[in-house]
Steps between C-alpha positions, in 0.01 A plus 500: 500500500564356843529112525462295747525075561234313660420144434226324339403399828432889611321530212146512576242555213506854502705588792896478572666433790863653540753298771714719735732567298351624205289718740774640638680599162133660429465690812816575616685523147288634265269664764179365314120541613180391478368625154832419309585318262748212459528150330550172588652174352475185615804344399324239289477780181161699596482878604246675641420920533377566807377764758670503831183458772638424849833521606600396893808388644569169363299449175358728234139449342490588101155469278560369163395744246634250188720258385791670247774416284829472693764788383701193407354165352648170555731417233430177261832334618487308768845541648686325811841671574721232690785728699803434702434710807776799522561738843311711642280792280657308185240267505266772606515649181455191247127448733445863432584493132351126439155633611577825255555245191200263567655235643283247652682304740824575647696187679825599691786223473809395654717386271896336553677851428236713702657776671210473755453177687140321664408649811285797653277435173171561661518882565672580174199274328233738692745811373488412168129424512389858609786617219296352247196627654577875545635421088174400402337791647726762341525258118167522471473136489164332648645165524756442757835299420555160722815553681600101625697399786879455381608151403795333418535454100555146456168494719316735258624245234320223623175688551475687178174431268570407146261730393630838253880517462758518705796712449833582722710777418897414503749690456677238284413151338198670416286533178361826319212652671303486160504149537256505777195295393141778533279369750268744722636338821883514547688398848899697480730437706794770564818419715698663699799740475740231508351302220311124487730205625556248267300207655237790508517564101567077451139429751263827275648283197369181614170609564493695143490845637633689217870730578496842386776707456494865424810640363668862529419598854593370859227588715469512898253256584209735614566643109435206384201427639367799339570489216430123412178547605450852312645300148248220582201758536616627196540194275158299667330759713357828442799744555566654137 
């Protein structure tokens, strides 16, 4: 089935408002008319099936026939993934696959060993926003991921809510990953190629953020990413 984003805010009782570009992936892409069908989400976990009535150049007009079941429910683990921001279409993929896992919030960080430094953050924010968008569409998900403006970590630190538990994975100085307390909201933070500095490790310490260490593999950071969040899904979430 075709899917399509708008916002609750273009959501109008029965009718559906598409934005230009949505309406131009349905005309121009897909080469869909009045009569089809398609559905829309609305990025807060509702999808609708709908019946293409009026499309013009700048905005598409969609009856809603009935709300369904997304293709792919929310999972029951709420899960933050905290990442040191890599180059280029590295990062790319951990938004892409995040949104694939369930992930719920996605915050890019800098941290001391970063192979990518602060600057020019805005347009590679808005990239990795319609990333996770275009994900969504194609996961099946109905509930779109929060990608966050990039922030330094020791920043992050002093903003984080003590609510759930908070893990970071090290690549030494680190306990088993069975030790990880079960909670249905988990914040993990993943580092970069080059490993966490010290001070970095000494200040997650401090504020009782427990280390975990996985042993037998050295993985590229995007890796990582991945599959931390894919072992998390599958301890607390719903990926069995």
């Amino acid at each position: 089935m075709r899917r399509f984003f708008a916002p609750p805010e273009d959501l109008f009782d029965e009718t559906v408002v598409l934005g230009p570009d949505e309406t131009r992936h349905l005309k121009d892409v897909l080469r869909l008319r009045p009569g089809d069908n398609a559905q829309v989400f609305d990025g807060g976990g509702r999808e609708f099936l709908c019946v293409i009535e009026a499309v013009d150049k700048k905005s598409a007009h969609l009856k809603v026939v009935k709300e369904v079941i997304p293709a792919a429910p929310e999972s029951p683990l709420d899960l933050t993934l905290a990442v040191t921001v890599t180059k280029g279409e590295k990062f790319d993929l951990v938004v892409q696959k995040a949104v694939e896992l369930g992930v719920s919030e996605l915050i890019p960080i800098f941290t001391e060993r970063s192979d990518v430094k602060p600057g020019a953050s805005e347009k590679r924010h808005e990239r990795w926003q319609k990333i996770a968008l275009e994900a969504c569409k194609q996961s099946g998900r109905a509930k779109l991921m929060t990608v966050d403006q990039p922030i330094d970590f020791g920043k992050l630190l002093g903003q984080l809510e003590t609510k759930g538990t908070i893990v970071l994975f090290s690549e030494r100085g680190g306990a088993d990953f069975e030790t990880i307390v079960s909670a249905d909201k988990i914040t993990a933070f993943v580092g970069p190629e080059g490993g966490w500095d010290d001070a970095e490790l000494d200040q997650a310490r401090r504020q009782n953020i427990q280390i975990i260490t996985l042993g037998g593999r050295i993985l590229r950071a995007e890796t990582a990413a991945i599959a931390f969040a894919a072992l998390l899904q599958n301890r607390f979430g719903d990926l069995r």
